[in-house]
C-alpha positions, 0 to 999 in steps of 0.5 A: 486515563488508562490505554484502552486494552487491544481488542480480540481480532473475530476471525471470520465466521465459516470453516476456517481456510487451509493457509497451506492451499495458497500458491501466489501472495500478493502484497501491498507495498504501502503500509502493508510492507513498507513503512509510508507515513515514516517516508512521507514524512521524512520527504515531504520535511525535505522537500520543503528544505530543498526549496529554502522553506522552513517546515512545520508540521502542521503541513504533514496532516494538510498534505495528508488530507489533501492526499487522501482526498486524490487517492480516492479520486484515483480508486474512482478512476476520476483522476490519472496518477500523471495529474494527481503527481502535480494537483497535489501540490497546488492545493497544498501550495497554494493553500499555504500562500507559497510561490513554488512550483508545484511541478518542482515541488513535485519532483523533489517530493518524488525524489526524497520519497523513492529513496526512503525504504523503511519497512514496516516491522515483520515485513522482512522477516514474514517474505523471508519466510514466505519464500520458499514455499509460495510465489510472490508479487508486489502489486501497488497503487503506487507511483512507478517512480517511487515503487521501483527505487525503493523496491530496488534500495529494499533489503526485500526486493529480490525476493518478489517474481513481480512488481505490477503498478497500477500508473504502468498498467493504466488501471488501480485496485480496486478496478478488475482491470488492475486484477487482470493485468495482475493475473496475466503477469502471474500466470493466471492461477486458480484464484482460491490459490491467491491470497491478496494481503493489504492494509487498504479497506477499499483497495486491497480487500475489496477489491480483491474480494471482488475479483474472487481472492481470499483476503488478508486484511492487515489492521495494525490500529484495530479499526472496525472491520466493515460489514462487508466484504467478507474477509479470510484473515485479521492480523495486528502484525506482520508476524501473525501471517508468517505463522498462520501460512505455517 
């Protein structure tokens, strides 16, 4: 069976939006920027070497869902990143009938994780562009841990005002509250001067459509884009946002 052809991206119905306008960008870093299940694949194998277990990769997809399932118990303000950090693991490790410490384990993961930063192709290339003519922030739901090593091994890191994590402000997107902290840190802009750019339907988008950005959905697999909310942008890739930004 012949590869189903990509489908043409339906921009937004409306007047279309003068890209020039925007003063500050804010970014995603996983998935958006960096390339997370290149590094959480890599430091989960690792980890699992570390504590003399031999991998198999029917252990990624568990832990990937197991994963998801915390992350949106994280957006619902249902969990703390302290707990999810650990829970984790003890579902995964006891799931698969294994005597490690899920705290150790844990910290291993963390460890091999922070020191993997791989980016996403385009994502040097669009900053770089970016630069000179716009302000620009990483705001994450990352772990502190995990962001500022691989910000700081990055060849991007200097390139970005601020790095905001939703574990040092207690708050996560799409919580307002993570908004504010973010608007504070940046000097409170007018907020059709933002563009909040992200790979994450319910994070990114949603929540900066709530709180009043425009949004730029990054959706390199082509999945459906949802009903609502209304969006300011679709790219494939990286590179479609450096030329719309001109």
């Amino acid at each position: 069976m012949s590869a189903r052809a990509p489908q043409p991206i339906r921009e937004p119905a409306g007047e279309p939006v003068r890209a020039g306008r925007y003063q500050w960008l804010l970014f995603d870093a996983d998935g958006t920027l960096f390339d997370f299940e290149r590094a959480e694949s890599f430091a989960l194998a690792e980890a699992f070497r570390h504590f003399g277990t031999p991998f198999q990769t029917a252990y990624l997809e568990r832990y990937r869902r197991i994963n998801h399932e915390l992350w949106r118990e994280l957006e619902q303000g249902l969990i703390v990143p302290e707990l999810l950090k650990v829970r984790r693991f003890e579902r995964l490790l006891t799931g698969l009938d294994l005597a490690v410490s899920p705290a150790a384990f844990s910290g291993a993961y963390l460890q091999f994780l922070g020191a993997s930063a791989h980016l996403i192709a385009g994502a040097e290339g669009l900053v770089q562009a970016c630069q000179a003519s716009h302000q620009m922030a990483i705001v994450t739901n990352g772990l502190q841990a995990v962001q500022r090593s691989r910000l700081a091994r990055s060849s991007i890191g200097h390139l970005f005002g601020h790095l905001i994590i939703s574990e040092e402000i207690g708050a996560a997107k799409p919580d307002g509250r993570f908004f504010d902290a973010v608007f504070d840190r940046i000097g409170h802009p007018a907020r059709k001067r933002v563009l909040m750019i992200g790979d994450n339907w319910s994070s990114d988008i949603v929540g900066g459509a709530a709180y009043g950005l425009d949004t730029c959905w990054y959706n390199p697999k082509g999945e459906a884009r949802p009903a609502a909310p209304q969006i300011t942008k679709e790219i494939r890739a990286l590179a479609e946002l450096a030329t719309w930004l001109g």
